[in-house]
N, C-alpha and C positions, 0 to 999 in steps of 0.2 A: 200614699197610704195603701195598704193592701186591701183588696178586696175584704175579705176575711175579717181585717180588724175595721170597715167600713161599718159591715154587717152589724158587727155586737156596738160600737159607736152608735148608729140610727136608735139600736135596742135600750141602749143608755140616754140619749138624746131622750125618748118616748117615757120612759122611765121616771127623768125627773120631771119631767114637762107636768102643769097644772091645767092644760087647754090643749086641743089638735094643736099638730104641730104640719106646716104646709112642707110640699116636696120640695118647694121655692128656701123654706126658712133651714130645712135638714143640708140642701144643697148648699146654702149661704156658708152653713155650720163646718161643713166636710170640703168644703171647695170643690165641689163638681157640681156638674149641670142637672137640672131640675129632671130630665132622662135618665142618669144613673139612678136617681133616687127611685124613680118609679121602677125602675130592672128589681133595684135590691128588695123594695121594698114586696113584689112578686115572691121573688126567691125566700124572702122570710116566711110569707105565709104560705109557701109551699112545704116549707119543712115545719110547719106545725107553731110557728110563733103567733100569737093571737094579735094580730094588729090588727085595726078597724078602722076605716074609712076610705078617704077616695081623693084621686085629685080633683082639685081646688077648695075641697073643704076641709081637708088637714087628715092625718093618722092620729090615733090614742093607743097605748096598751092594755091591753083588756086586767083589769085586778085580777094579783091573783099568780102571774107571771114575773118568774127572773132567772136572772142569768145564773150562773157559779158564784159567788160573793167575792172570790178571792182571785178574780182573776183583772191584774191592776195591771196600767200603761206605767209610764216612767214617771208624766208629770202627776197621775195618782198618788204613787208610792211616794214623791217627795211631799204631797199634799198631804198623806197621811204621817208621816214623818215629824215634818212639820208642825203640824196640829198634835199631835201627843206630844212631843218636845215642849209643846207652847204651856200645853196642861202638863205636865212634870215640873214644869220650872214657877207654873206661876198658880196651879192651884192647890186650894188646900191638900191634905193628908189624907182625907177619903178620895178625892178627885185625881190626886196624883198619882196614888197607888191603883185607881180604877185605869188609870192610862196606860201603866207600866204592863198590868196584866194583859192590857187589849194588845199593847204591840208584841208581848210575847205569847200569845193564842195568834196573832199573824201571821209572824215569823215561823210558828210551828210549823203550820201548815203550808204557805207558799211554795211554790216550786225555787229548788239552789237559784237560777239565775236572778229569780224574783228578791231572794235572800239575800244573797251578795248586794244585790243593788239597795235595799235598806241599810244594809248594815254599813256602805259606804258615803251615803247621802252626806252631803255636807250641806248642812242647814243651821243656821245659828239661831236661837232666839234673841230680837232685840229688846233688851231694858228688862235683864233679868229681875228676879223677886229683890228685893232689898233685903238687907239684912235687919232685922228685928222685928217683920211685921208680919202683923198679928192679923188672923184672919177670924179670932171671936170663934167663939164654942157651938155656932149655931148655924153654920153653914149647911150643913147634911138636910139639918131639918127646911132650911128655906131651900134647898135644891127639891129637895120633896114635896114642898107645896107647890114650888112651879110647875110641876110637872103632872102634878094632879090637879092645878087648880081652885086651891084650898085657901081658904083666908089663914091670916096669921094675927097672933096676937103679940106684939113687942113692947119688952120693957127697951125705952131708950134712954143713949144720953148721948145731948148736944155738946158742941163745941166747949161750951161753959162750964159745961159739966150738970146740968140738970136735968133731971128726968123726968122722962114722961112716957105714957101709956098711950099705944097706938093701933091700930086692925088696920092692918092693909093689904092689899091685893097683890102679893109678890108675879112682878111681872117677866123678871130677866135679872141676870147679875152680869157687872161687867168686873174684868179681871185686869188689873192694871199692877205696874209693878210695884206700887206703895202703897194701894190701897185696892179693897173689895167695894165695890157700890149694889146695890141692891134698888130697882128701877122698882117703883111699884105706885098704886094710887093707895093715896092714904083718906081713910073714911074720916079723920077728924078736920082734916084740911077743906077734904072734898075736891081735889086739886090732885096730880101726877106728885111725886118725891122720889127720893135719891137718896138713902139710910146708908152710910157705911156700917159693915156689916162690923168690926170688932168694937162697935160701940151699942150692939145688942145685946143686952145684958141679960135679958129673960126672953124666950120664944116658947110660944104654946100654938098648936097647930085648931084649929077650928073644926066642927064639923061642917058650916059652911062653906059651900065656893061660890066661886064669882067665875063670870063670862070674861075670860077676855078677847073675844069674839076673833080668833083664830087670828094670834097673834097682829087685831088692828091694836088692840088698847099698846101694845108694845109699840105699836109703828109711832101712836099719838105721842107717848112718853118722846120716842127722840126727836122727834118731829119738835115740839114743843121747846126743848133746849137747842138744839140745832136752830130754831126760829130767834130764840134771845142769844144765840153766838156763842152759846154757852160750849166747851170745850168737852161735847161725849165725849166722844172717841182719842181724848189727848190727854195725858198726865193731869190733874186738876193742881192749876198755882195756888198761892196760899192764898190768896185773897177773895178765895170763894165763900159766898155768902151760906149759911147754917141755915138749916132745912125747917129751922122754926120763922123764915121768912111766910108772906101771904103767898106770894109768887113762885112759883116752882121755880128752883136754884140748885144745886149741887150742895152740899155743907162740905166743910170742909173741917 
């Protein structure tokens, strides 16, 4: 690796880091010795880059500081690629068309070589969207409460087809190629649940919010099915149990 692209690496390294990060851990990261890091790390704060600390107690980057945005390595560009290909194909109609616009505000701007190499990426999405499915008229609005924080009021309907009225704490949605799930604690269970979103049939946003204490209550949700074996992160079979259980389940 060149010196050069070392530099802005340690400056990304620091960047995403949530704690010091040691010369020992930057080294591990970059494959050099715990000596380079401390050279580089000199030479940054001689040209003005704000890092703070010291050896054996770790660097941080002072808030406040960043690089150019658009300036990506190879496996960036297929990571962004990637990921909007992922959200083109599998999320709704506001979300799709919000990806389409971010990769061409990208593309705008990158430098030709940067371009070319997007434009050739060969990256497939696996387990494209199905055909017929329905992602419910009320996505937008539960991407908006996650992101504020906001309770939700939902008209639902189960498996059976019966409805019920729910407030729950929209935590995360998971995007799968048959179906939308929506992670959230629901206030009449008093328990974590799992709402497929195209069986939302009324949504009214709250002026209440809720804690969800810097994405732990999200941890607890998968935490929680991941404990009963239950399949997050995999297509859900048919024989998952409806969210009008006691137990926090999947519905299906």
């Amino acid at each position: 690796m060149r010196r050069a692209d070392r530099l802005l690496q340690i400056i990304q390294i620091l960047r995403r880091a949530n704690a010091p990060v040691t010369a020992s851990e930057l080294a591990g990261e970059l494959e050099v010795v715990p000596r380079t890091i401390y050279r580089d790390i000199v030479t940054l704060q001689a040209s003005r880059v704000p890092i703070e600390g010291e050896a054996g107690l770790g660097y941080v980057l002072r808030t406040g500081y960043d690089l150019p945005p658009l300036m990506f390595n190879s496996g960036e560009i297929d990571a962004i690629v990637l990921g909007l290909a992922m959200v083109m194909e599998r999320g709704d109609a506001d979300l799709a068309r919000g990806a389409e616009d971010a990769l061409a505000k990208v593309q705008a701007v990158v430098p030709p070589d940067v371009l070319h190499q997007i434009r050739i990426a060969k990256l497939l999405v696996p387990h494209p969207l199905e055909d017929g499915v329905s992602f419910g008229d009320h996505i937008p609005q539960i991407r908006a409460a996650i992101r504020e924080g906001r309770k939700l009021r939902i008209d639902y309907q189960d498996a059976k087809g019966s409805p019920t009225t729910r407030t729950i704490w929209p935590l995360g949605l998971y995007l799968f190629s048959h179906v939308t799930m929506i992670g959230a604690w629901c206030e009449v269970r008093g328990d974590y649940r799992a709402f497929r979103a195209e069986r939302v049939k009324g949504c009214r946003p709250l002026d209440d919010h809720f804690n969800g204490r810097n994405g732990a209550m999200m941890a607890e949700f998968v935490a929680r099915f991941q404990s009963q074996q239950t399949p997050v992160l995999q297509p859900f079979p048919s024989g998952c149990p409806s969210d009008s259980e006691t137990t926090p389940n999947l519905p299906n």
